[in-house]
PAKOLMI-489967 format. One record per residue (C-alpha): residue number from 0; residue in one letter; x, y, z. Coordinates in steps of 0.05 Angstrom, whole numbers, padded with zeros to 5 digits, always signed. Last residue first. Layout:
BEGIN
num residuo x y z
NUM a X Y Z
...
//
This chain:
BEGIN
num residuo x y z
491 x -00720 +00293 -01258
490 x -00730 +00228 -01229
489 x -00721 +00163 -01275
488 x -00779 +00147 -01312
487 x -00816 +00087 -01289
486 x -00832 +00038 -01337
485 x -00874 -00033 -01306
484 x -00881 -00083 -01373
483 x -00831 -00140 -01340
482 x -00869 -00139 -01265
481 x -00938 -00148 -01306
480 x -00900 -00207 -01345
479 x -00863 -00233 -01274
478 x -00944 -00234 -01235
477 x -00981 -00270 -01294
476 x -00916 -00321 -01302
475 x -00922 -00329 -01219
474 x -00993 -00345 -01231
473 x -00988 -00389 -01273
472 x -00931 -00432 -01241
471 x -00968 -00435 -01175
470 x -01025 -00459 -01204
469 x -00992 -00506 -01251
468 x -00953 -00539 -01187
467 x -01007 -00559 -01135
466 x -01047 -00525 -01079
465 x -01054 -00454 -01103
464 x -01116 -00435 -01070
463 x -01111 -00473 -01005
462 x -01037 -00458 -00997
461 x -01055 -00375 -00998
460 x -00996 -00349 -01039
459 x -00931 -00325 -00989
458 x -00891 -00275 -01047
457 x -00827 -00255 -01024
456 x -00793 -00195 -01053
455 x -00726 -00178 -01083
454 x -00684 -00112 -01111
453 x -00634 -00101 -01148
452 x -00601 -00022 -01149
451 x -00539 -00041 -01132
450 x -00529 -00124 -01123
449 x -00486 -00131 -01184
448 x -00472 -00202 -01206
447 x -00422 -00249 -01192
446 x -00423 -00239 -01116
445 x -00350 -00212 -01115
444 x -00330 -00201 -01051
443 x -00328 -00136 -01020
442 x -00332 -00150 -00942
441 x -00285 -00199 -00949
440 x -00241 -00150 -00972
439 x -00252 -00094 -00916
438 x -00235 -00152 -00865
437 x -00163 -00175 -00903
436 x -00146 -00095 -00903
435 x -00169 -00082 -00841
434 x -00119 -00133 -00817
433 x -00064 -00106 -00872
432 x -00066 -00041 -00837
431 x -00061 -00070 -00761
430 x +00003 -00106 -00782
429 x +00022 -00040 -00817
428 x +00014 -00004 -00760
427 x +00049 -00048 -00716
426 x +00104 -00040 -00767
425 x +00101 +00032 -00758
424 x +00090 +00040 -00683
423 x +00154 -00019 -00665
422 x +00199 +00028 -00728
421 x +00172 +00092 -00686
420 x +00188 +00076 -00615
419 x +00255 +00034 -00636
418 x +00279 +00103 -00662
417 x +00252 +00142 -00602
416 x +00279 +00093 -00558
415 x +00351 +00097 -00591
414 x +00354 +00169 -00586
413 x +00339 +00167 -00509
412 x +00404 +00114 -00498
411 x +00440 +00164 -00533
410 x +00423 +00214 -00490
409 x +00432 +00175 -00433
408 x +00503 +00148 -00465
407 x +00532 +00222 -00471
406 x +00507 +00241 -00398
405 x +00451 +00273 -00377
404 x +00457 +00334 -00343
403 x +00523 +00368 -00305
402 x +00486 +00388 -00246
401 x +00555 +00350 -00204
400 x +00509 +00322 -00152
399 x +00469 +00285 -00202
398 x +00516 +00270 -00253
397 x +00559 +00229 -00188
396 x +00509 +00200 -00164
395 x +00472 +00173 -00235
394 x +00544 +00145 -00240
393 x +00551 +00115 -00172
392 x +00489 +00085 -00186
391 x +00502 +00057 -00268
390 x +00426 +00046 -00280
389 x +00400 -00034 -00274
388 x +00345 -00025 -00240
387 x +00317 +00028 -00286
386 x +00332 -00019 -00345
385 x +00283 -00067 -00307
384 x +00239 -00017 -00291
383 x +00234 +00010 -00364
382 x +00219 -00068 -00395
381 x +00172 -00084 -00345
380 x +00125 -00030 -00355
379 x +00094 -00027 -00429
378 x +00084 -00104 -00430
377 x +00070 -00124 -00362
376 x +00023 -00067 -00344
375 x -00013 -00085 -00408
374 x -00026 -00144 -00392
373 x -00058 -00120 -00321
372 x -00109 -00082 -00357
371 x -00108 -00137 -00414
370 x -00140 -00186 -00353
369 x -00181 -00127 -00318
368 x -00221 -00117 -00386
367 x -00230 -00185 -00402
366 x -00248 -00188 -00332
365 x -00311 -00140 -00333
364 x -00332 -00176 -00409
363 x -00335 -00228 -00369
362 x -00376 -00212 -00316
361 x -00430 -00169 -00358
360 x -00426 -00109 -00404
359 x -00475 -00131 -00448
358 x -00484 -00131 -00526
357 x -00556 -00165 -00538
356 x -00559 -00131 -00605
355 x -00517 -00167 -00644
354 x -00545 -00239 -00612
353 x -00609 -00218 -00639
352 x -00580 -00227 -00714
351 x -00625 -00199 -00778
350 x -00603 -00125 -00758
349 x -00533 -00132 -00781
348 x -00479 -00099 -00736
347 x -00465 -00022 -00750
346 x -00531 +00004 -00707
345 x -00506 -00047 -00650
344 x -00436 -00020 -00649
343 x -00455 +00053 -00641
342 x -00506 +00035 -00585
341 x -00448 +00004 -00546
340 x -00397 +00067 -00565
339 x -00399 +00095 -00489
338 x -00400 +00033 -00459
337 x -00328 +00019 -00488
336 x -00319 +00090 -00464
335 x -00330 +00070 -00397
334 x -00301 +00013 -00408
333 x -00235 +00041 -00429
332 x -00237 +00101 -00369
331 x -00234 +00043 -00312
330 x -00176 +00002 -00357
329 x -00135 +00075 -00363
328 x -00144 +00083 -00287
327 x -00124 +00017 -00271
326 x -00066 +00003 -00329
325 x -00041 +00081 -00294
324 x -00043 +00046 -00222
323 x -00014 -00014 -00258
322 x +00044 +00026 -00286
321 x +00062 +00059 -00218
320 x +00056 -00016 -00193
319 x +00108 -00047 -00233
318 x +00162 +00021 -00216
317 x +00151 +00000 -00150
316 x +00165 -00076 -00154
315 x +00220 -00059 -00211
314 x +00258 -00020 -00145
313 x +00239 -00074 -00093
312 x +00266 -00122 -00140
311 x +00331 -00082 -00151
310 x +00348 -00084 -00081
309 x +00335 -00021 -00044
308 x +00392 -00015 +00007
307 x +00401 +00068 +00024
306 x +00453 +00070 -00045
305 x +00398 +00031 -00094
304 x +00346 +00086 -00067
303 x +00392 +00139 -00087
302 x +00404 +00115 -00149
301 x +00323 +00105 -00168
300 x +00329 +00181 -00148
299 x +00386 +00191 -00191
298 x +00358 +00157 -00260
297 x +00300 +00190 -00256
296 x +00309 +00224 -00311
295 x +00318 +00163 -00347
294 x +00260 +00128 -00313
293 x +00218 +00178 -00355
292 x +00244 +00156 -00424
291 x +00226 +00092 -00401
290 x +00170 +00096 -00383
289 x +00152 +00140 -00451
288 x +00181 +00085 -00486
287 x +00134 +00034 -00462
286 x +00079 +00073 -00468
285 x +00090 +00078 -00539
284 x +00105 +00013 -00542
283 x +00030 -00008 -00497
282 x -00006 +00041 -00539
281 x +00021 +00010 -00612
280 x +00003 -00064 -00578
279 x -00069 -00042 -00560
278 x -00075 -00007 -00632
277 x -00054 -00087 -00647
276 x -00106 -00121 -00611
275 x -00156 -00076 -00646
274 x -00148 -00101 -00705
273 x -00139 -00178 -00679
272 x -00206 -00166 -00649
271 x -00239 -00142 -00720
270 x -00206 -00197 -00760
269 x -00236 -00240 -00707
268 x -00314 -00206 -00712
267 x -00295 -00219 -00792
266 x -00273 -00282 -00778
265 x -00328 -00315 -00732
264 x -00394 -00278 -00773
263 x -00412 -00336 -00820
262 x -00412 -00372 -00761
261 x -00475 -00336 -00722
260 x -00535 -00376 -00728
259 x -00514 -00435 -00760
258 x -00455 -00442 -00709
257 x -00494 -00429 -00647
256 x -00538 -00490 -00678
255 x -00493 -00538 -00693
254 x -00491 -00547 -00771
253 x -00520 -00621 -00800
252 x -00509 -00616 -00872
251 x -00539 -00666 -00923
250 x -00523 -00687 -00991
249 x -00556 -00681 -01065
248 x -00514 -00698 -01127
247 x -00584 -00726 -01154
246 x -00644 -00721 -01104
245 x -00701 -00702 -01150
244 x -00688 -00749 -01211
243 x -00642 -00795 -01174
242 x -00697 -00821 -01122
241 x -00674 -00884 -01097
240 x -00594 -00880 -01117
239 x -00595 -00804 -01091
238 x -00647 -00833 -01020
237 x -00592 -00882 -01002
236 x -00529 -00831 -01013
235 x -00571 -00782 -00965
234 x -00581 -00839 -00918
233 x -00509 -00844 -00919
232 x -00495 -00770 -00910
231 x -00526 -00770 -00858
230 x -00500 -00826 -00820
229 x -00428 -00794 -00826
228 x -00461 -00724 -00806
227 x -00486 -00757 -00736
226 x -00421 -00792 -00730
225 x -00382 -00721 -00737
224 x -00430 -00681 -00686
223 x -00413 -00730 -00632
222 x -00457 -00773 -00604
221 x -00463 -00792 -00534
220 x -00522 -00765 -00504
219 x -00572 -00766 -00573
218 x -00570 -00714 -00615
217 x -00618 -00666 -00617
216 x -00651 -00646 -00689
215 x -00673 -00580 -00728
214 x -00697 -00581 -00800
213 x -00720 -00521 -00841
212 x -00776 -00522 -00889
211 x -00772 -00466 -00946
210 x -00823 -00507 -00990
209 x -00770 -00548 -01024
208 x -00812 -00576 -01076
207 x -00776 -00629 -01120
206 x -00796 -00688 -01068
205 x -00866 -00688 -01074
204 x -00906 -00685 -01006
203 x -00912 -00606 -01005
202 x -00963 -00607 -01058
201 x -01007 -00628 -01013
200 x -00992 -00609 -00936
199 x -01060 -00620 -00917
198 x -01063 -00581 -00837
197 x -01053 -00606 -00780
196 x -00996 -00635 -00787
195 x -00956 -00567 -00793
194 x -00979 -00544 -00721
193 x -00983 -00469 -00702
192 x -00920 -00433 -00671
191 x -00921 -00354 -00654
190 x -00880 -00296 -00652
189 x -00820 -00326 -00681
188 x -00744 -00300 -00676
187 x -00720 -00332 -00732
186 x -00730 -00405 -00706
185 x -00721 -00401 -00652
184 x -00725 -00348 -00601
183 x -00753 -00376 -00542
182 x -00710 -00346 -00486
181 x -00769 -00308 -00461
180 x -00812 -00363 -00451
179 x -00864 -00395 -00486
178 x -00936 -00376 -00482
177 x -00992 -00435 -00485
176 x -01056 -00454 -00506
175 x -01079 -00398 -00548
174 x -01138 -00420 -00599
173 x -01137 -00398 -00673
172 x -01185 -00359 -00721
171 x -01169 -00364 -00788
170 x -01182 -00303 -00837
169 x -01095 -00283 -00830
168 x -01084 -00305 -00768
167 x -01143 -00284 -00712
166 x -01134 -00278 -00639
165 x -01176 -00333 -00593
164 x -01173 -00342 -00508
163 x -01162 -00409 -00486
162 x -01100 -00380 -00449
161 x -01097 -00311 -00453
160 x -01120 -00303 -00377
159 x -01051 -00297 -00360
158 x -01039 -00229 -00382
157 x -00970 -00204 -00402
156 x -00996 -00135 -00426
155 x -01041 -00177 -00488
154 x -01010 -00152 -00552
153 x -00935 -00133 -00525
152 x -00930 -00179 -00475
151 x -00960 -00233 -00498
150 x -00917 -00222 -00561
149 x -00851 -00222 -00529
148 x -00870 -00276 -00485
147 x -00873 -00316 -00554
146 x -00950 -00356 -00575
145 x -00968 -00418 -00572
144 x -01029 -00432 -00629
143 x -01086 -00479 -00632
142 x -01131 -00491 -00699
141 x -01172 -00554 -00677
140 x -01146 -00623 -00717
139 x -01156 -00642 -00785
138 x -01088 -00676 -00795
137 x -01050 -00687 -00735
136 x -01016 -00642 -00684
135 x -01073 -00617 -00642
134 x -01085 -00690 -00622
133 x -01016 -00711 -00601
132 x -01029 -00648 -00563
131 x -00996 -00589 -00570
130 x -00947 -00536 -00530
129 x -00972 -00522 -00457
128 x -00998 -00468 -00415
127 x -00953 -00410 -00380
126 x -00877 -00399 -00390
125 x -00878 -00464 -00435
124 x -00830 -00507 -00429
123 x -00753 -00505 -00457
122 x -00717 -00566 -00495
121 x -00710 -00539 -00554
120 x -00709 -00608 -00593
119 x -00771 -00630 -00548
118 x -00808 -00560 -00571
117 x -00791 -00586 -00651
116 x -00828 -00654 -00630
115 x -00899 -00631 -00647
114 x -00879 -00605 -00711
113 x -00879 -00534 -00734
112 x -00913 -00478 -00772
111 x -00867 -00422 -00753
110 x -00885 -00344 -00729
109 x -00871 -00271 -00760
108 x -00921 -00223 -00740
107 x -00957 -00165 -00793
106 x -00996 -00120 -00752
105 x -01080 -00108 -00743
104 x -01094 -00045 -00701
103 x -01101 -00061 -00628
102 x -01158 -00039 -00579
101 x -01190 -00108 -00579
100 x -01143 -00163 -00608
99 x -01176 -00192 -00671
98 x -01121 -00185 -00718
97 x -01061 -00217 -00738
96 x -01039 -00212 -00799
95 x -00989 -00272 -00815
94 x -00922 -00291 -00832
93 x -00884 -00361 -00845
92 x -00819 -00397 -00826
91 x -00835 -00482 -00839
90 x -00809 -00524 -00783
89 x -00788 -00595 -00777
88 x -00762 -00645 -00729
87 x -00721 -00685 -00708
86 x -00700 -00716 -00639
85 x -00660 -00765 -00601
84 x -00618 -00757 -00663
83 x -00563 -00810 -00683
82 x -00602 -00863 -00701
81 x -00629 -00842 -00782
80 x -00677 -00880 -00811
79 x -00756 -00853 -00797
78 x -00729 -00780 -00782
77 x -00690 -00778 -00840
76 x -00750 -00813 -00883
75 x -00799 -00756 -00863
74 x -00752 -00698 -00877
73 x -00731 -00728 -00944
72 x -00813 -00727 -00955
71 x -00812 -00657 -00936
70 x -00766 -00626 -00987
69 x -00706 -00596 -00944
68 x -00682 -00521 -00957
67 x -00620 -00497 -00985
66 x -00549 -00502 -00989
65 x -00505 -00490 -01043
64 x -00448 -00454 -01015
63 x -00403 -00516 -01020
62 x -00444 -00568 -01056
61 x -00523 -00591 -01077
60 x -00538 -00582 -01008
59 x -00600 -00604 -00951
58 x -00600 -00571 -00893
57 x -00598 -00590 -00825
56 x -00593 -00552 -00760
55 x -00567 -00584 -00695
54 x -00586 -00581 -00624
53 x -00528 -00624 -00583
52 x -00495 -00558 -00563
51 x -00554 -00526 -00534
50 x -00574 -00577 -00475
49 x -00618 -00539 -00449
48 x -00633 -00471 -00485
47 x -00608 -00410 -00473
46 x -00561 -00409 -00525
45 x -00477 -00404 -00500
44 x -00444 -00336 -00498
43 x -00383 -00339 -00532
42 x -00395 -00326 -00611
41 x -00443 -00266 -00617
40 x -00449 -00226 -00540
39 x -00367 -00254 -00536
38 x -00347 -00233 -00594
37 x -00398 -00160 -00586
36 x -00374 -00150 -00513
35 x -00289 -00168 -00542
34 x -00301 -00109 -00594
33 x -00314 -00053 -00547
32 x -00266 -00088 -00485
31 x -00213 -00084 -00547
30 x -00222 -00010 -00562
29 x -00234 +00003 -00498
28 x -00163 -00011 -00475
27 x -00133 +00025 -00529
26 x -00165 +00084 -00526
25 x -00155 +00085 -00451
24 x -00086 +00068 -00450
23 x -00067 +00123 -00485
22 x -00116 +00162 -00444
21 x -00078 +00138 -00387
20 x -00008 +00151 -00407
19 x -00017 +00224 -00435
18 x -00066 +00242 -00374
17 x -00009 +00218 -00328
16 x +00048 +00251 -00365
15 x +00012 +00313 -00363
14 x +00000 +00307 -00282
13 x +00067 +00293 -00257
12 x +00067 +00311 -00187
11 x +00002 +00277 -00181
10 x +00028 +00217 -00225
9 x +00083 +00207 -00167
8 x +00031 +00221 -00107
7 x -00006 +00162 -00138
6 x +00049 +00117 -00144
5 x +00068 +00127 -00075
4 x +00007 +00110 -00047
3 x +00011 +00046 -00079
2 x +00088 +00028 -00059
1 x +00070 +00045 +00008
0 x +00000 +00000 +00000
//
């Protein structure tokens, strides 16, 4: 506490050098403690759901990048042949008006048609009610919903008496048996689940359609990710020689979940740490030489305490905490402005990922921010208290009683750590340049086409009208030669 006292009456007396130092530090720590809340917010944090690292996503894929959605017979026979998953099951993303609610304008809410089993691949109950019967989930059974908390809350103010109550999808009305908790998310942050049994899937049962259903499984305790995509990919191989018109060259991919969700994301948010990283490395040399710099002018007091018995550890002890204090203050004043720029990182991160915008300053972010704090003590102070410990004492002595300045090797010694300041800063900076280099490149790959000024739209056509292929293929000629004869001038 001598040595910590000490410390502070030293940046006191010194107060330009302090603010230089700790907003140096500053800068650089928040940088990183920025960055690190949005890795660990995206990559780190597990899924709230039990169990989350045996909940897998499958698609079906034609190649590398070619993935897309599963036809629902290939659904139906993976579940009937496969060993691997305790569960699997399927869900099919869809909007609806909702209506009906007293008080409330009708609003467009985005929901899933699911089976029964997808709630046992989640693995979380209901906040209030229950999820569906084997009843509710077969052909021809009652309309019944489950609803999000997010949605309860918003449409009904979190009242419990919503259960058995009716709201109105689209001109259907449906029953609410059950809200699911806050953590439900999945899939694409739904606001409601209805059955897919229930209703005639037609068209949906020929293997060529691909009606944007998704496939979600748990594996069973005890299998690894790798077995489960080696059995895969043999029932895949079974269904190609069985079905080679419609499921020629076809695989499947079985994704983890957290890894679905976020994984096209890993390098850029690591390009983006690594960044960082080095601006942290430029403050630390800088800081470095400034230390240093400064134990050479105090070159006679560190003598003075060498010649009253300080051993050199007990002088690189003090000069250690001096740069911790400063590591302290500079850590404090990093996550405050990491805080600072929270809402700037969310508005930058895409707005299609939840995870982006649940960016909290929680435990670990706290000792991230401790951990490089006392890093960073280690790298930018051990170096000038060691080559304060090891000054010339009778030297410094003799200089310092004699006025007569630094010496010709002190000044040297200075030029040298201005030279080795700026060749460390530049190549740092080029490391850091060529990072943001590699991330502002993958961020402009060729697409192999040009995306300005295109535009798309998703059509969802009423299943009971257009139940089979012509339909469907009529009325999406009608709807492309209409699109085709649209002119609009350009704006004056």
């Amino acid at each position: 506490m001598n040595n910590f006292r000490l410390a502070l009456r030293q940046l006191r007396k010194n107060p330009g050098f302090a603010v230089v130092a700790i907003v140096t530090l500053a800068l650089g720590i928040g940088a990183n403690t920025a960055i690190f809340s949005m890795v660990n917010a995206v990559l780190l944090r597990p899924l709230p759901y039990p169990d989350a690292g045996r909940i897998m996503v499958l698609n079906e894929s034609a190649g590398p990048g070619q993935d897309f959605a599963v036809a629902l017979p290939d659904y139906l026979d993976w579940r009937n042949d496969n060993t691997v998953f305790e569960h699997l099951a399927a869900t099919h993303k869809e909007s609806r008006n909702l209506s009906g609610i007293p008080g409330r304008d009708p609003e467009r809410i985005s929901g899933a048609a699911v089976t029964r089993n997808f709630f046992n691949v989640v693995g979380l109950s209901p906040e209030i009610g229950r999820t569906f019967s084997e009843n509710e989930d077969k052909a021809g059974a009652p309309p019944v919903v489950v609803i999000s908390d997010r949605l309860w809350r918003r449409a009904f103010n979190a009242d419990p008496s919503v259960l058995g109550g009716s709201i109105t999808l689209h001109d259907q009305t449906y029953t609410v048996i059950g809200v699911m908790p806050p953590q439900m998310t999945s899939p694409q942050d739904s606001d409601f689940w209805m059955s897919m049994s229930r209703r005639s899937v037609g068209i949906w049962m020929q293997r060529f359609i691909h009606p944007m259903i998704y496939v979600w499984g748990k594996l069973k305790a005890g299998v690894t990710v790798d077995q489960a995509r080696t059995e895969m990919k043999g029932i895949a191989a079974r269904l190609e020689k069985a079905y080679p018109d419609t499921n020629g060259q076809e695989t499947v991919v079985v994704t983890p979940l957290l890894e679905n969700l976020v994984g096209k994301y890993r390098t850029n948010l690591g390009l983006l740490l690594g960044a960082v990283g080095l601006v942290l490395l430029i403050a630390c040399a800088n800081l470095a030489n400034l230390f240093a710099a400064r134990g050479a002018a105090r070159a006679r007091e560190f003598a003075i305490h060498a010649a009253v018995g300080a051993t050199r550890g007990q002088i690189i002890k003090k000069l250690l905490i001096e740069s911790f204090v400063i590591a302290l203050l500079g850590g404090a004043l990093g996550f405050l402005f990491a805080v600072w720029v929270r809402n700037g990182l969310i508005a930058l991160s895409p707005g299609d990922v939840s995870r982006f915008h649940q960016i909290s300053f929680d435990l670990p972010v706290l000792g991230f921010t401790f951990l490089i704090a006392s890093l960073t003590t280690v790298l930018f102070g051990l170096w000038p208290a060691w080559q304060a410990s090891h000054a010339d004492v009778q030297l410094a002595l003799k200089e310092g009683s004699s006025g007569a300045g630094d010496s010709r090797s002190a000044k040297r010694a200075r030029d040298w750590l201005v030279i080795s300041e700026i060749a460390l800063t530049l190549t740092l900076l080029v490391a850091a340049g060529l990072v943001l280099k590699s991330f502002s490149k993958m961020q402009t790959l060729q697409l192999g086409y040009e995306p300005r000024n295109l535009f798309t739209a998703r059509l969802e056509l009423p299943w009971r009208t257009y139940s089979d292929r012509e339909k469907i293929a009529t009325f999406t000629k009608a709807l492309l030669d209409k699109v085709t004869a649209i002119r609009i001038s350009p704006p004056r």
